[in-house]
C-alpha positions as a printed Julia matrix, in Angstrom:
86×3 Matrix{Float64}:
  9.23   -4.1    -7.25
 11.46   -2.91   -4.46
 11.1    -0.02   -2.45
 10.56    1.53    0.98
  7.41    2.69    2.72
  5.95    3.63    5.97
  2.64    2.82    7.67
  1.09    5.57   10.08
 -1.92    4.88   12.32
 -4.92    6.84   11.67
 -7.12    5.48   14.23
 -6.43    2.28   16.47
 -9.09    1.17   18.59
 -9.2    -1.76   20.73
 -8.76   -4.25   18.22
 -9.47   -2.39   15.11
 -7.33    0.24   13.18
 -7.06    2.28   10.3
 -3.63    3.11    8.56
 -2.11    5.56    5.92
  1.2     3.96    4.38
  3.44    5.99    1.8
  6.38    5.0     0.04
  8.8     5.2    -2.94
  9.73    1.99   -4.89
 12.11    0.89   -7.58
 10.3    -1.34  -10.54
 11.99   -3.82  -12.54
 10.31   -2.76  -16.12
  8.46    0.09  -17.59
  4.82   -0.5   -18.09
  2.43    1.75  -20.51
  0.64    2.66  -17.38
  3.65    3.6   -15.27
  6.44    5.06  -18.3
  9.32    5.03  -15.49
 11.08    2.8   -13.03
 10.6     5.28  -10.22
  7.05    5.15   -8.61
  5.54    6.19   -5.03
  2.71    4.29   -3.48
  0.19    4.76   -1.68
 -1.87    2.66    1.03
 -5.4     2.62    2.81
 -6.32    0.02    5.2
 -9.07   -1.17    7.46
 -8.11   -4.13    9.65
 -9.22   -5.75   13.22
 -6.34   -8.12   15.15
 -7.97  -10.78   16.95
 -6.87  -11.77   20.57
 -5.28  -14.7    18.87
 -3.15  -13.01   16.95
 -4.5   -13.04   13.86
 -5.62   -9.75   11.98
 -7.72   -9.22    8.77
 -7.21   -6.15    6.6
 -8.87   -4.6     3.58
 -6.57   -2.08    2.02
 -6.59    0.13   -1.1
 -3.52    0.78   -2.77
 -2.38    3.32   -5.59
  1.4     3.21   -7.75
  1.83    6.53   -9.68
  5.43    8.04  -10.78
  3.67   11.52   -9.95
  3.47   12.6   -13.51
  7.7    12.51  -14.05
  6.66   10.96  -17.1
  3.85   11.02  -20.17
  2.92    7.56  -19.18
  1.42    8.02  -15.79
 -2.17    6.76  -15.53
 -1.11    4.71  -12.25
 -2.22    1.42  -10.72
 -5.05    0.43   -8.52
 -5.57   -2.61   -6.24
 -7.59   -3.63   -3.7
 -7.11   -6.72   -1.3
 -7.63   -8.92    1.43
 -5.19   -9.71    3.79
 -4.9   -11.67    6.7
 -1.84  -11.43    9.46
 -0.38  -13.48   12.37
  1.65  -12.13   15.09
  3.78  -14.21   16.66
């Protein structure tokens, strides 16, 4: 999958933050739950950066085509992630 997106801070504490992301994206192969190549995304996350550098994020994240075709019951994941700034 290739596409472009943008993260937007909700709410950024000290250390913590919440973000919004949106995108579009360009798959290589149709699937029965996407029936297109074109798809938009969609992200939620949670994280906390640590004064070391290191942040850990829980996100949310959604792939629908936006009902451009039959097939269109979308993707959901959820993960972990973890970060380092250099």
């Amino acid at each position: 999958m290739f596409g472009i997106s943008k993260d937007v801070a909700l709410l950024s504490g000290t250390n913590a933050y919440l973000t919004l992301g949106l995108g579009a994206y360009i798959k290589d192969n149709d699937t029965n739950r996407i029936g297109s190549k074109f798809t938009f995304g969609e992200r939620l996350a949670v994280g906390y950066r640590f004064n070391n550098g290191v942040a850990l994020e829980l996100y949310a994240r959604h792939f629908s085509n936006g009902s451009l075709t039959k097939e269109n019951s979308g993707q959901n994941f959820a993960g972990l992630s973890v970060g380092y700034t250099f």
